[in-house]
C-alpha positions in Angstrom: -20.6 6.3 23.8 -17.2 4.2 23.2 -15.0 5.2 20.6 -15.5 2.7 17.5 -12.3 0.4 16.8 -9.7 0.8 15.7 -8.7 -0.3 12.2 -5.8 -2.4 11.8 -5.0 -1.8 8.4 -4.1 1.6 9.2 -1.0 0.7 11.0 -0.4 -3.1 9.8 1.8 -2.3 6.6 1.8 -5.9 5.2 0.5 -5.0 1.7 3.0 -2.3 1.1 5.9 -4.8 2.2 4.6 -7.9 -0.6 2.8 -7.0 -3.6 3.8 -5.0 -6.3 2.3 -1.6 -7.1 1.6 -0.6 -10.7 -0.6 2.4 -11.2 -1.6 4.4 -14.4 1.2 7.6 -15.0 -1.7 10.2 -14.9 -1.7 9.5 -11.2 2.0 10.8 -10.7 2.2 15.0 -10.2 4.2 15.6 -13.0 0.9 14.2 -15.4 -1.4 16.1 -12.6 -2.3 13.5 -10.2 -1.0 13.0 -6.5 1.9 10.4 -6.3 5.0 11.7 -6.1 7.2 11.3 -9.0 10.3 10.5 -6.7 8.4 7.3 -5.2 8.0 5.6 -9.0 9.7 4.1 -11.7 8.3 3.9 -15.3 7.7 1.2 -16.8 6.2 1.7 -20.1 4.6 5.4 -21.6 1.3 4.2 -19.5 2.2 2.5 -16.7 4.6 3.4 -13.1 5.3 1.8 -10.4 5.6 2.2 -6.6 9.5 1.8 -5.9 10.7 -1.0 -4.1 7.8 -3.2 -4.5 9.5 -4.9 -7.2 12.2 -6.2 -5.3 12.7 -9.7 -4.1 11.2 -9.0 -0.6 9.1 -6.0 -1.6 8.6 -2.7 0.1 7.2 0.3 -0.7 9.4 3.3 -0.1 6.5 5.3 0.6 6.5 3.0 3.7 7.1 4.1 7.1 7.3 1.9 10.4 7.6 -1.9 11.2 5.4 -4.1 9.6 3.0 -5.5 11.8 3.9 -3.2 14.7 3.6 0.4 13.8 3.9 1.1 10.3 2.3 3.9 8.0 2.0 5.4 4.4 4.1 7.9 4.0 1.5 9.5 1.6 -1.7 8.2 2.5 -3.6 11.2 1.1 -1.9 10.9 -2.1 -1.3 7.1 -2.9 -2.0 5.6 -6.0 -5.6 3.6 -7.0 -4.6 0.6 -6.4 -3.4 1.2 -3.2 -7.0 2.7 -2.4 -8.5 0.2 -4.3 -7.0 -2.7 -1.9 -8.7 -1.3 1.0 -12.2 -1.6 0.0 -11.9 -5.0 -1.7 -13.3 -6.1 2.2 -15.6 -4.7 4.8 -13.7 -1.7 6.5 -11.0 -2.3 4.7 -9.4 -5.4 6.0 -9.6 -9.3 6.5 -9.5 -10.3 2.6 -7.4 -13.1 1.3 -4.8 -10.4 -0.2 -4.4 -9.2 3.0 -4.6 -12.4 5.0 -1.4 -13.7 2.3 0.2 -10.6 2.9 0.5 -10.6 6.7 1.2 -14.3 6.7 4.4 -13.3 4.5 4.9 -11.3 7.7 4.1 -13.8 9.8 1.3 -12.5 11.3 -1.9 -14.0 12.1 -5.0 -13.0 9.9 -7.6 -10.4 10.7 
């Protein structure tokens, strides 16, 4: 039996290098969630987000790797919902219009 294949979403990166990544505070450890507190900013008494994804060419510093090459989260196991959330908006994961803008901004061809 043949290995099934690969995902490219797992090592693509595009999404973490052109949207924006606001997520609720309870998710960062210091309020008992996962994220770590040194990979936000707050920006309201409810609200955090992923630093570096609110710059003028976005990237997440929890990002590690070449975009479209070889790139990884640098805390899968502990990234915020919407990160999680973006996965499973298409079969396996991948393929969606998000994702097909965000790899275009890369320019890469879509899944």
């Amino acid at each position: 039996m043949s290995a099934p294949p690969a995902n490219p979403c797992i090592a693509c990166g595009a999404c973490c290098a052109s949207f924006r990544v606001d997520f609720a505070r309870e998710e960062l450890q210091s309020e008992g969630g996962c994220v770590p507190d040194g990979l936000a900013v707050d920006l309201n008494p409810n609200l955090s987000r992923m630093r570096g994804t609110d710059h003028a060419r976005p990237r997440c510093a929890a990002l590690v790797g070449t975009v479209g090459i070889k790139a990884s989260c640098g805390i899968y196991e502990w990234r915020p919902g919407p990160c999680r959330e973006f996965g499973l908006r298409a079969p396996m994961g991948i393929g969606d219009e998000a994702c097909a803008r965000a790899r275009a901004r890369h320019g890469l061809a879509p899944l």
